[in-house]
DOGU-960831 format. One record per residue: x, y, z of N, C-alpha, C, O, CB in turn; chain. Coordinates in Angstrom, 3 decimals. Glycine has a CB too. Example, Ala and Ser with C-alpha at 12.3 -4.5 7.8 and 13.67 -1.06 7.14 Angstrom:
2
(marza (13.190 -5.690 7.800) (12.300 -4.500 7.800) (13.200 -3.300 7.800) (14.236 -3.319 8.465) (11.308 -4.473 9.046) 'A');
(marza (12.850 -2.250 7.080) (13.670 -1.060 7.140) (12.900 0.030 7.870) (13.409 1.138 8.039) (14.084 -0.598 5.725) 'A');
# end
This chain:
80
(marza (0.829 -1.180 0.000) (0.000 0.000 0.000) (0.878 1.249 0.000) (1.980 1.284 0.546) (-0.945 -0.005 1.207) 'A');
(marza (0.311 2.280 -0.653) (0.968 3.268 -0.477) (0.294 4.451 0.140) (-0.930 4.323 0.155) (1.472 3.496 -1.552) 'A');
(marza (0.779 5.657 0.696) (1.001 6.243 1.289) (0.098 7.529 0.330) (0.490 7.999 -0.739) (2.386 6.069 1.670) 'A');
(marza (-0.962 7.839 0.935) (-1.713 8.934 -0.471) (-0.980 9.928 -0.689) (-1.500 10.553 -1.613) (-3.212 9.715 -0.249) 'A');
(marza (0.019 10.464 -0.324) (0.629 12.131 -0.793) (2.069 12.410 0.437) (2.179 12.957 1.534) (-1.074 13.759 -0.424) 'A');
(marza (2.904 11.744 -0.428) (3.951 12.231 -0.072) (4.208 13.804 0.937) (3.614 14.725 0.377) (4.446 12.219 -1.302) 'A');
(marza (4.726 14.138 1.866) (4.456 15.708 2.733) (5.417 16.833 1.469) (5.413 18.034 1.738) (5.508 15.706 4.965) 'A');
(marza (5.857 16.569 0.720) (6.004 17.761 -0.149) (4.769 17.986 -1.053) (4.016 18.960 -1.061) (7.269 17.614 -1.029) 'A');
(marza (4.737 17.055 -1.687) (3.138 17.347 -2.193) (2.058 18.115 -1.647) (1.344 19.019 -2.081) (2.495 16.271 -2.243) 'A');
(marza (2.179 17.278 -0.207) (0.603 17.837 0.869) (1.072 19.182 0.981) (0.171 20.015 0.883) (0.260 17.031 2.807) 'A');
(marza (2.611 19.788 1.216) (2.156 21.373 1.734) (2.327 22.069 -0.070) (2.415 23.230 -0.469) (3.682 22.324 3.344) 'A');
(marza (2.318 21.052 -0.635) (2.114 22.099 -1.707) (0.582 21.880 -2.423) (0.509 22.586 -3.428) (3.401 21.940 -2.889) 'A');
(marza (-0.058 21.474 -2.298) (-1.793 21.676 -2.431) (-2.924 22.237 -1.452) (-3.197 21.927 -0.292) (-2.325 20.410 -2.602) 'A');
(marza (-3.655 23.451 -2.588) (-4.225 23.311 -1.542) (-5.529 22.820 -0.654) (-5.971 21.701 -0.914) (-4.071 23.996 -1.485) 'A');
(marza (-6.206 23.645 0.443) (-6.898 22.535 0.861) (-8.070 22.109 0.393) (-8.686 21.184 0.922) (-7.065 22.608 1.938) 'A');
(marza (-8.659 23.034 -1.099) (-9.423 22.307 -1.791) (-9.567 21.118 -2.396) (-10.386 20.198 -2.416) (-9.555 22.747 -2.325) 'A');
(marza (-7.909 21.571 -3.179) (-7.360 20.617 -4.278) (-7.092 19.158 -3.447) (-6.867 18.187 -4.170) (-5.796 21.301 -5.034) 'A');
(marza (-7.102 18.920 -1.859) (-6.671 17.953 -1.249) (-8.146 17.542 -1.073) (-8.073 16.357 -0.746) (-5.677 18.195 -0.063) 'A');
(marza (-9.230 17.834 -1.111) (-10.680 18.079 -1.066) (-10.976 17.388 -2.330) (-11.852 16.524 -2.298) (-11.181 19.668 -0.983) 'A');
(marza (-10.500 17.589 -3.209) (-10.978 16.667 -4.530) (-10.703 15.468 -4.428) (-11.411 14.483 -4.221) (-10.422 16.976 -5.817) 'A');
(marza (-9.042 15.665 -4.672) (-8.261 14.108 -5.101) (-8.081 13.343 -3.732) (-7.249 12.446 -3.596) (-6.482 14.306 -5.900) 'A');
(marza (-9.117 13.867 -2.505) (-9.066 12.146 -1.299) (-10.731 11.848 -0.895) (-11.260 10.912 -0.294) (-7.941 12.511 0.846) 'A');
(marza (-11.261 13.041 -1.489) (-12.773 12.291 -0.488) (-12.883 11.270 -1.553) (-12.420 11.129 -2.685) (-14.634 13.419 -0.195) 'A');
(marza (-14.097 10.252 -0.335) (-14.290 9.355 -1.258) (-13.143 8.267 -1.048) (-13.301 7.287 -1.777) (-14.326 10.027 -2.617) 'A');
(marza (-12.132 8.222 -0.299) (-10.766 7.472 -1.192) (-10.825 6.421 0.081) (-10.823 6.843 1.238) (-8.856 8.596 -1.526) 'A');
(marza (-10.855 5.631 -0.097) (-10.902 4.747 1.099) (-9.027 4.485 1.568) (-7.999 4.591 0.898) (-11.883 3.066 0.552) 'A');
(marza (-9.258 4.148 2.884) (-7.888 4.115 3.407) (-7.633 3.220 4.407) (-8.452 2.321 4.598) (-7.502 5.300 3.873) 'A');
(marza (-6.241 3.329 5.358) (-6.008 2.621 6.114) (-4.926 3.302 7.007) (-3.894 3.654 6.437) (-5.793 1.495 5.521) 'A');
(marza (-5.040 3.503 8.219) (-3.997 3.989 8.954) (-2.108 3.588 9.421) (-1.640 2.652 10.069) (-4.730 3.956 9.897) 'A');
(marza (-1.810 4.118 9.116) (-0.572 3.765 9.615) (-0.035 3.509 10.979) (0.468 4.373 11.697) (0.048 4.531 9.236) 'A');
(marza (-0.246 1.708 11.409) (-0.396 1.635 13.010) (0.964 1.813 13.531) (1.150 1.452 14.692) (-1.028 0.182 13.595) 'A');
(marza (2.162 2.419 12.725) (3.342 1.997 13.313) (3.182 3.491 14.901) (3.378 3.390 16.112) (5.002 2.096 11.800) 'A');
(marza (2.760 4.661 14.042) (2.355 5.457 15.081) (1.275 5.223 15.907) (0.175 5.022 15.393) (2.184 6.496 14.669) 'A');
(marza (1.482 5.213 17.699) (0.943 5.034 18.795) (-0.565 5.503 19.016) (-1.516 4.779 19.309) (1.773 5.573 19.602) 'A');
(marza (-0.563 6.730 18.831) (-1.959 6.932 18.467) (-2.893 6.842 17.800) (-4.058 7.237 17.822) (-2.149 7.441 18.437) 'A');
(marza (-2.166 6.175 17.075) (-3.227 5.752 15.763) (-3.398 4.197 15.676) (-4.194 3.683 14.890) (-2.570 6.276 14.145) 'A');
(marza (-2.436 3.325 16.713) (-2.508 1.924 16.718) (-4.239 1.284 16.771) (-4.642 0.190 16.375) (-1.571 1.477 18.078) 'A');
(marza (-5.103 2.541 17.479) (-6.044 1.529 18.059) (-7.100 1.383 16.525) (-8.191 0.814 16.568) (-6.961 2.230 19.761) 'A');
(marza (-6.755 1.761 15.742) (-7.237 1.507 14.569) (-7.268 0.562 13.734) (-8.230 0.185 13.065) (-6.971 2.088 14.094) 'A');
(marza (-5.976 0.071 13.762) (-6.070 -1.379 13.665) (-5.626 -1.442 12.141) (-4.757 -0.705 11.675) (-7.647 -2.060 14.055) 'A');
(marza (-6.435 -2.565 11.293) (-6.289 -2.591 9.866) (-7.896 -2.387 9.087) (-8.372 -2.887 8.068) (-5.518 -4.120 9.483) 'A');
(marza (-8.329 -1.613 9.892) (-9.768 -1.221 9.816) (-9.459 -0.596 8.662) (-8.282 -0.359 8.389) (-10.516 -0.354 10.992) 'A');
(marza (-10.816 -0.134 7.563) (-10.544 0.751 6.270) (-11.566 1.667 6.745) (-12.375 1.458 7.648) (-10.773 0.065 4.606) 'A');
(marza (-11.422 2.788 5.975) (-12.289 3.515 6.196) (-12.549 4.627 4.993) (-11.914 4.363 3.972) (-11.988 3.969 7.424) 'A');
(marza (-13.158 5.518 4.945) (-13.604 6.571 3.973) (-13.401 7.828 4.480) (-13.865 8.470 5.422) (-14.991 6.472 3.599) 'A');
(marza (-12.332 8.081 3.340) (-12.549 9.963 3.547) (-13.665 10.746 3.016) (-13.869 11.048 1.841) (-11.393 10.811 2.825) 'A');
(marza (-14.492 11.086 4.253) (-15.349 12.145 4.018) (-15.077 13.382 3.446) (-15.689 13.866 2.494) (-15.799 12.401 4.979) 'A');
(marza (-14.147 13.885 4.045) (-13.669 15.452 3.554) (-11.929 15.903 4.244) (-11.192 15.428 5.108) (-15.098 16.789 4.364) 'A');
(marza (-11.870 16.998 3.339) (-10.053 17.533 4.407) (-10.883 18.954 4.866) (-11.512 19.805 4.237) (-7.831 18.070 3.002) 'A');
(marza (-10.550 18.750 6.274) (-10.961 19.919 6.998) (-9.826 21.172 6.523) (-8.840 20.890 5.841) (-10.957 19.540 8.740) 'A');
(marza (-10.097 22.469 6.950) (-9.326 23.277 7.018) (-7.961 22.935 7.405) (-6.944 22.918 6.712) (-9.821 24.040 7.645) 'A');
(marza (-8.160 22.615 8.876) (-6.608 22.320 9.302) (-5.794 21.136 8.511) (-4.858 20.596 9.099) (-6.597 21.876 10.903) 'A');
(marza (-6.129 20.744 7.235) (-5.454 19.643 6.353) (-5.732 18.727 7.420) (-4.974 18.860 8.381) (-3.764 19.791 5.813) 'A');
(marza (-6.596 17.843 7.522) (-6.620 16.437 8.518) (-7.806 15.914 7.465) (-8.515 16.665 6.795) (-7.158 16.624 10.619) 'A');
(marza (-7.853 14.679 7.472) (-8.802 13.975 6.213) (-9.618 13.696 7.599) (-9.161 13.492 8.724) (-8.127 12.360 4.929) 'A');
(marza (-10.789 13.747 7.218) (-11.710 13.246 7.891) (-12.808 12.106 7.881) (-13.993 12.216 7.567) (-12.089 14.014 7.989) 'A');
(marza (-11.885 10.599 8.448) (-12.315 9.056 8.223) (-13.443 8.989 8.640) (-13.901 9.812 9.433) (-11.566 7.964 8.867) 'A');
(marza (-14.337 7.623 8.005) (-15.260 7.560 8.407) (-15.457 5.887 8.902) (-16.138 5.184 8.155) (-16.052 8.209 7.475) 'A');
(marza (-15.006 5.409 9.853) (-14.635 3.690 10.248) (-15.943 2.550 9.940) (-15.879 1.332 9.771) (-14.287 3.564 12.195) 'A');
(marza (-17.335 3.632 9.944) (-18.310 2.633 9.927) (-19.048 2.629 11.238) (-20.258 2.430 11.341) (-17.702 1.315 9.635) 'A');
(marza (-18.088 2.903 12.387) (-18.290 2.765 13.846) (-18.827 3.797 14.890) (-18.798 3.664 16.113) (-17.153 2.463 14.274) 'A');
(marza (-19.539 5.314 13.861) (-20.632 6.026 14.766) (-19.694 7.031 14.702) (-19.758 7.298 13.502) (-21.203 5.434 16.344) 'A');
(marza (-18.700 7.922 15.258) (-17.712 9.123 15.020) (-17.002 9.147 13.281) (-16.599 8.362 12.423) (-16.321 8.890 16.306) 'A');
(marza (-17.117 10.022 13.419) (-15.583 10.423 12.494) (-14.345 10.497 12.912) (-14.234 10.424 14.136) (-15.519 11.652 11.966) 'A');
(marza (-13.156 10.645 12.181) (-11.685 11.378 13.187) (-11.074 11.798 12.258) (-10.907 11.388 11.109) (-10.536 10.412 14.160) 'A');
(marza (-10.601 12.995 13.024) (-9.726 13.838 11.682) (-7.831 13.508 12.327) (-7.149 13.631 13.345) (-10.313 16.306 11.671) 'A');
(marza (-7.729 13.044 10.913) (-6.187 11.819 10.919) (-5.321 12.461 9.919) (-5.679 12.604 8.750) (-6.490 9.874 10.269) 'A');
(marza (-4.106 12.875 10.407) (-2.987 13.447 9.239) (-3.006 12.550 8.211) (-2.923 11.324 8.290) (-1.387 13.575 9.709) 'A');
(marza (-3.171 13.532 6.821) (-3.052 13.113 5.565) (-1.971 11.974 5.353) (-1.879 10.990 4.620) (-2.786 14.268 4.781) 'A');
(marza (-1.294 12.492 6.214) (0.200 11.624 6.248) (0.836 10.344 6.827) (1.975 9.909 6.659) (0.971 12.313 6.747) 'A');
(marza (-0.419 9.742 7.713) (-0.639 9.203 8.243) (-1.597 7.972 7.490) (-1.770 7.045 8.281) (-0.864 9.954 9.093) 'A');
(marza (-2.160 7.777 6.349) (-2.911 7.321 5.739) (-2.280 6.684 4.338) (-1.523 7.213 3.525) (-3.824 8.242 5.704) 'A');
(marza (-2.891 5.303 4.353) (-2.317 4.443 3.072) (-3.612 4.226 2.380) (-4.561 4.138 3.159) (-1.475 2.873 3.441) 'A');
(marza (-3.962 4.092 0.839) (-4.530 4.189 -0.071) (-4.970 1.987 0.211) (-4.203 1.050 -0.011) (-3.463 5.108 -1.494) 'A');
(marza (-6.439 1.938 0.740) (-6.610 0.587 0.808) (-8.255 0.263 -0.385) (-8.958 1.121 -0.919) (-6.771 0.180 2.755) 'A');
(marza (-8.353 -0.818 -0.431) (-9.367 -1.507 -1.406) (-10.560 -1.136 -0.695) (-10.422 -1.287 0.519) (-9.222 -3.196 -1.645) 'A');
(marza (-11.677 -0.705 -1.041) (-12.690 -0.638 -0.929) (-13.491 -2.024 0.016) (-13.483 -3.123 -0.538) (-12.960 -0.355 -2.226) 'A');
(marza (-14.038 -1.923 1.172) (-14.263 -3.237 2.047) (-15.147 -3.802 1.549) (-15.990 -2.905 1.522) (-14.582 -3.162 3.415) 'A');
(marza (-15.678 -4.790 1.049) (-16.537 -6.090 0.554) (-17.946 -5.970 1.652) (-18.981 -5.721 1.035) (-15.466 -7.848 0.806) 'A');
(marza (-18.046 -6.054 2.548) (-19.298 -5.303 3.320) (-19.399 -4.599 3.816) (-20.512 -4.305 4.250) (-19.855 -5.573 3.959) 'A');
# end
């Protein structure tokens, strides 16, 4: 899996253009970072990139969470 946008890329778009090319994009977190472990290999959907550039997942599981762009790998669409 890869990694949706390299951090030169991300500070060079802006937060519209990051608004196009991820909602919609299903993903997967990067558990090597601690706070983000409890996520697991769960997929999820980007709803939208907030202002502050954070994609905003959607797990299936009742909240949203807004998760660094950078922090996120490009996964398959979940089967149910």
């Amino acid at each position: 899996m890869d990694y949706l946008l390299d951090e030169e890329l991300w500070d060079e778009k802006s937060t519209e253009e990051l608004k196009q090319d991820l909602t919609d994009q299903y993903v997967v977190v990067d558990t090597s970072i601690v706070d983000l472990a409890r996520f697991g290999n769960r997929v999820g959907r980007i709803v939208t990139v907030n202002e502050n550039r954070m994609a905003l997942v959607d797990f299936r599981d009742g909240p949203w969470y807004d998760i660094p762009i950078k922090h996120l790998k490009i996964a398959k669409k979940p089967t149910s």
